[in-house]
N, C-alpha and C positions, 0 to 999 in steps of 0.2 A: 599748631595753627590756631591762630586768635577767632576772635569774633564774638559780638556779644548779641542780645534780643533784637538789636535795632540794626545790625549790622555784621552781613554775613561773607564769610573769608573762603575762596577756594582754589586751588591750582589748578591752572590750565596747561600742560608742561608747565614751559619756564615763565608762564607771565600769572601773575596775582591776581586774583579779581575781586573786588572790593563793592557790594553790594549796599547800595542804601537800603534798609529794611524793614519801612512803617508806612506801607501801601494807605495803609485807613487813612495817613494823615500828610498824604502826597510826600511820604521821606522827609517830611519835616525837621529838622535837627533838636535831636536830643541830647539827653546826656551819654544814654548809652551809646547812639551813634559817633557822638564825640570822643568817646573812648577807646570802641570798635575801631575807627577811622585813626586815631592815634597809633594805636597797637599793628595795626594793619601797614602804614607806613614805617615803623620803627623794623616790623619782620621784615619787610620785602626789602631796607637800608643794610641789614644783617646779612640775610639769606644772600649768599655770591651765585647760589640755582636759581635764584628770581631775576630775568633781563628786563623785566618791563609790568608795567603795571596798571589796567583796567579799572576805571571808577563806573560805576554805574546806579543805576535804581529799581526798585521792583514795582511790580503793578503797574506799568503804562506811565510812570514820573522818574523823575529824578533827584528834583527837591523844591521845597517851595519856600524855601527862609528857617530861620528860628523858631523853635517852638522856645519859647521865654520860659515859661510856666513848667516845662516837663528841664531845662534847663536848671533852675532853679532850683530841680529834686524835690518838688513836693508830690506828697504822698508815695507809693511805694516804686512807681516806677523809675529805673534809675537811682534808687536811693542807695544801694549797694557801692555806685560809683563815686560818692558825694567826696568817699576820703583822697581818691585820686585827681581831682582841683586842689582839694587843700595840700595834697602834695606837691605839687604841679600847679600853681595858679595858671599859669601859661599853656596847659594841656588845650584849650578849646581851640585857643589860636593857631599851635602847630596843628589840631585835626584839620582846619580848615586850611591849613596850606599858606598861613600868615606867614606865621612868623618858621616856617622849618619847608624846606626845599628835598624831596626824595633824591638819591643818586639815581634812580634809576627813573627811566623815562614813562611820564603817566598819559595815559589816553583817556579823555572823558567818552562814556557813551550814552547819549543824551535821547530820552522820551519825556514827552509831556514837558509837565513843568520844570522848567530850571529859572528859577528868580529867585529876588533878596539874596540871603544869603545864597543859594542856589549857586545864582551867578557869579555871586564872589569866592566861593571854592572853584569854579570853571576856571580862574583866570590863574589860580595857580598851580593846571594841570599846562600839559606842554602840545597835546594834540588832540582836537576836538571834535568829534562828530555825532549828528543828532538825526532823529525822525522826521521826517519835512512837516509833520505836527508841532514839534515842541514850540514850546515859548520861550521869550528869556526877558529878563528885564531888572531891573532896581527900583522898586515901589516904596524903599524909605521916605521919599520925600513927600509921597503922599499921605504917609502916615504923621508927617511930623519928627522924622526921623532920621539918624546921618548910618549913611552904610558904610558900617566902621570896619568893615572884614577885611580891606585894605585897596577898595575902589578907586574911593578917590587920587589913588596913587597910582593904581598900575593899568587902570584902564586907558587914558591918555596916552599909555607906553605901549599900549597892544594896538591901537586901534587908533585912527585919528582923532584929533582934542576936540574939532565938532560933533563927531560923533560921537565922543563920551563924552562932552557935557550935555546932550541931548539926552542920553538915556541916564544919565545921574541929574538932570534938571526936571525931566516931564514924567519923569516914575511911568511911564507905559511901556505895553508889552511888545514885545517885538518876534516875527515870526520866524522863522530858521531861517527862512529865504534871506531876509533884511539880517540877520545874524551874519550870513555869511557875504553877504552883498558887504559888509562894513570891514570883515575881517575879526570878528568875534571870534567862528569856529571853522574848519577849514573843509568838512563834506556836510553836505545836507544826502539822507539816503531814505528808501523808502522806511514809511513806520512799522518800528517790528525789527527791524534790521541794523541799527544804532551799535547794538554791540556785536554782531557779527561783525562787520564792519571795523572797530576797534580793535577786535580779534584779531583779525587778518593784517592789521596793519602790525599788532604787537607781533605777529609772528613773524613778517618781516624784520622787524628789530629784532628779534629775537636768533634770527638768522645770522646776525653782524656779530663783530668783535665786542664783548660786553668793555671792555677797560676801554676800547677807543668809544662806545657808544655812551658810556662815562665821561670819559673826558671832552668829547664834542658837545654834550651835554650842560655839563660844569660850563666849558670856555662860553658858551653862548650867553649864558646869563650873567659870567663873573664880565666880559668885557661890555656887553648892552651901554653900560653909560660913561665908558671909556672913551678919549680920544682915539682917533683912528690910530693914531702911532700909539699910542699905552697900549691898545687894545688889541696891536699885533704883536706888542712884548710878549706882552700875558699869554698868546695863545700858543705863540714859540716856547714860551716855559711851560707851558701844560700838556702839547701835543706832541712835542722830539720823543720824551722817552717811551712814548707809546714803540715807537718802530722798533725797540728794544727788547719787547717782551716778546714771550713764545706765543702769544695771541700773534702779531702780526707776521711771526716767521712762517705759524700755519697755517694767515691767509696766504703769503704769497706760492707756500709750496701744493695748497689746492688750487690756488690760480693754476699752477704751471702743470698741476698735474689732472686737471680741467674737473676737480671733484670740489663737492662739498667738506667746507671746512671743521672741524671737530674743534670746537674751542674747549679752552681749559681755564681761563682766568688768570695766567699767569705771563 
């Protein structure tokens, strides 16, 4: 099991959990986090015992953008990591959920701050829940700045176009309530409770058939900007041979035999 300084790795049974881990500086992104968070998704892509997987933060946050400067690798922290960019230019973008997509389904569990960059790793988890505290927001533009982590693109596609050009135009914060009032994230729960919460949900997925909770998965994001007719080709070639495998022989024979299912991944 991975994990580095800034970001720490744990099993919960079958779901992952994926800690932001630099409280002093509201989980800021770093390089080790960058790393951790890479590593972290590559295991839980591997691992066929991981159904689901948990993001979260420590100290009462979750994340509050870029740290630039500890990115950067000056001075000691992080500097260990510096050869895995240059191996990897593209390492920062898949931690942050750009440019690489987990098979397995991720829950954000959201306290305190989540903005800047923050927000832009939220968009490319799959299901969202936060402290009726947290914040969220896109403050590039009041810095001078374009939120390149891949907003511009997929917020429009999560949420309505008024509503993200309003929070990618006015850089302000916005409360869980209004987070979820928009469609951002999908429970506001009491603070303190964000990742129980998450927990409970992963363990319901975690409960289901992993290869159909894969491929319902997959199909939702591969058809999103599909025609409706392309988009129920696709889903017919991705979902048939599901009923094929010994995952779905053994839900239907715990259906019938009114028990909980024993899945095997096959």
């Amino acid at each position: 099991m991975g994990g580095t300084e800034h970001l720490t790795v744990r099993r919960q049974g079958a779901t992952l959990v994926l800690t932001l881990n630099r409280p002093d500086a509201r989980n800021a992104l770093s390089l080790s986090m960058l790393v951790g968070l890479y590593d972290g998704w590559t295991e839980a892509d591997e691992d066929d015992e991981v159904r689901s997987i948990v993001l979260t933060g420590a100290g009462g946050a979750f994340c509050a953008g870029m740290d630039l400067k500890a990115l950067a690798g000056r001075g000691m922290e992080g500097e260990q990591h510096r050869g895995r960019l240059k191996t990897d230019p593209d390492l920062h973008w898949k931690a942050m959920l750009r440019h690489h997509r987990p098979r397995k389904p991720v829950i954000a569990a959201v306290e305190g701050y989540c903005v800047a960059g923050g927000t832009e790793i939220l968009q490319g988890t799959d299901i969202r829940v936060a402290g009726e505290s947290a914040t969220f927001g896109l403050f590039e533009v009041k810095r001078g700045l374009f939120p390149i982590g891949g907003s511009t693109v997929r917020l429009q596609r999560q949420i309505p176009r008024t509503h993200a050009l309003e929070m990618l135009l006015t850089g302000r914060p916005y409360t869980a309530r209004e987070a979820a009032g928009i469609g951002l994230i999908g429970h506001v729960v009491p603070d303190g409770t964000a990742l129980d919460k998450a927990l409970e949900i992963a363990g319901q997925i975690n409960a289901c058939g992993p290869l159909a909770v894969e491929a319902v998965k997959a199909s939702v994001y591969e058809t999103a900007e599909m025609t409706e007719t392309d988009g129920l080709a696709a889903e017919l070639k991705r979902g048939w041979p599901i009923f094929d495998t010994a995952d779905a022989k053994e839900g239907a024979r715990a259906f019938a035999e009114k028990r909980p299912p024993e899945y095997k991944r096959a």
